[in-house]
C-alpha positions, 0 to 999 in steps of 0.5 A, a space after each residue: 349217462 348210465 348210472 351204476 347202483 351203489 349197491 352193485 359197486 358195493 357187492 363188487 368190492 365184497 367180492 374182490 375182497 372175498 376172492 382175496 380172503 379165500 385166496 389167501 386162505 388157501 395158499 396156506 392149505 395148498 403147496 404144503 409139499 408133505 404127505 398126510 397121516 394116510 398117505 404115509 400109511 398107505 405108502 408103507 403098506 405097499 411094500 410091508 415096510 414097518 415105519 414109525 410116524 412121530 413128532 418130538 417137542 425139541 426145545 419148544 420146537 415140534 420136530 416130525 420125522 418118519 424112521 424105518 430099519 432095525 434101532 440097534 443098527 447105524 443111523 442115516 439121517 436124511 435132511 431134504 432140500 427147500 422147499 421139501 418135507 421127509 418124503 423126498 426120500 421115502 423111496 430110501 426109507 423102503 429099501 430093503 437093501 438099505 433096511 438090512 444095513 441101517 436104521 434110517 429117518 428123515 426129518 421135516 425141517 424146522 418150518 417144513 412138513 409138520 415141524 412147525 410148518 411155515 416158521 422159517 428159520 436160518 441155518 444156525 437156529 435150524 441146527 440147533 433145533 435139530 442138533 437137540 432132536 438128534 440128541 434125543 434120537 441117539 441109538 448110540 451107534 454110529 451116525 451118517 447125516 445126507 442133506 440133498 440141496 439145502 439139505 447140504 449145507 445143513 448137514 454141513 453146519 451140524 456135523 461142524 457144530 458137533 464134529 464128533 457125533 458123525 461117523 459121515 456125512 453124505 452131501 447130494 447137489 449141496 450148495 456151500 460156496 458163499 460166491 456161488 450163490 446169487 439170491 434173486 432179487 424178488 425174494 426180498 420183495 415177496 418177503 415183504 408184507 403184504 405180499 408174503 401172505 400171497 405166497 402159497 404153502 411150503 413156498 414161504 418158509 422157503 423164500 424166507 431161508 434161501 435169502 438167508 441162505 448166502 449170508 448163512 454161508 459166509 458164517 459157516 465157511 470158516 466152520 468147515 474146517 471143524 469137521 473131521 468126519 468122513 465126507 462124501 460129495 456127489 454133484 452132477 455136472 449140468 445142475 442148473 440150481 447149484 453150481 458145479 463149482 461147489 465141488 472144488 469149494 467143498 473140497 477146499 475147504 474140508 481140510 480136517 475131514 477123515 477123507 473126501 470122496 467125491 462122485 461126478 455125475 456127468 450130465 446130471 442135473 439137480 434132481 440126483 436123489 431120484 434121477 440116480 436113485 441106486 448110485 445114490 443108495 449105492 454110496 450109502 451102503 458103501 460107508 464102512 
């Protein structure tokens, strides 16, 4: 019989749960999904873009954001996806074309970024919060909100909540349809402790309001007729995250909306912000 020390089952244990400490420790510090103070600096640099990096206390809520483009011009207002921070349409805030015509800036989500990361929220205390941050931000010009993905019903929920403070709002791939949306079953077992601690970074949150999401949708479908801006829907064909089908349900249920556009992307998966970057920017400059 081999006999084992005390000592070494002892230093085994401290090892595991030292390993699992440290895990734990960096899950929070990796997958954070946002640009530091210098990487934004540097990104900038790079085509001369003057930018503006700032956080405002909403509401006892930290709300970061980054702004380019003259203030006295309309304002687009772009809202990111989940996981995402506001760098996923930082290719948009250095456009020169699209600097000429607006003052752009684009948000770190409630829970996302660096407003107040980690913290998530549902759809109608996201709204809130950022309603109370646009409020702040007001130039007193017109007003366009573009949500990408989650970004889609967000931006839906607050031009329904203040329908007369958006000029129109632009919805990239945007998940609305209660029906079309299946959350995994895993995301209840991930959310539950301890296991919730495991999940790295941005992934969090993001678990969190995507197991939300469903029943956020079925408050906000009949809140959809309040909104009577303009709408533009642009949706790819094969987007495996969120189904086509969104489309009809979108247009179904805007029966108030100044108009409806909408723009098909065949073939196009659910990437369309970068993947058709100019159609994109093209539909922007095209608001009247």
């Amino acid at each position: 019989m081999t006999f084992i020390p005390t000592s070494f089952h002892f230093k085994k244990r401290y090892i595991v749960y030292s390993f699992l400490v440290f895990y734990i420790i960096m899950c929070q510090a990796c997958m954070t999904m946002r640009y530091s103070s210098k990487e934004t600096i540097s990104f900038f640099e790079a085509s001369n873009t003057v930018f503006q990096d700032k956080n405002l206390l909403v509401d006892g809520h930290k709300m970061h954001y980054v702004e380019t483009g003259n203030t006295q011009n309309p304002t687009l207002i772009f809202v990111h996806g989940s996981p995402g921070s506001w760098n996923a349409f930082k290719e948009y805030l250095q456009d020169t074309t699209l600097l000429k015509k607006y003052r752009m800036i684009a948000i770190d989500r409630p829970g996302f970024g660096y407003s107040d990361f980690g913290e998530a929220q549902n759809l109608t205390t996201q709204s809130q919060i950022i309603s109370s941050f646009i409020k702040q931000i007001d130039n007193k010009q017109p007003m366009i909100l573009v949500g990408h993905s989650y970004g889609g019903p967000m931006v839906a929920k607050l031009a329904a909540d203040n329908p007369s403070w958006y000029k129109h709002i632009v919805i990239l791939a945007g998940s609305l349809d209660p029906k079309a949306e299946n959350p995994e079953k895993w995301r209840t077992i991930v959310k539950s402790v301890p296991l919730r601690y495991l999940v790295p970074g941005a992934l969090r949150p993001s678990n969190d309001e995507l197991w939300w999401l469903k029943k956020d949708l079925v408050s906000l479908a009949p809140e959809l007729k309040k909104i009577t801006c303009a709408v533009t829907i642009i949706h790819g064909t094969k987007d495996a995250l969120v189904p086509f089908s969104n489309v009809a349900f979108m247009k179904k249920s805007f029966i108030t909306a100044k108009s409806i556009d909408s723009i098909i992307i065949d073939e196009a998966n659910h990437f369309i912000p970068w993947s058709h970057y100019e159609m994109v920017k093209n539909a922007l400059l095209k608001i009247e």
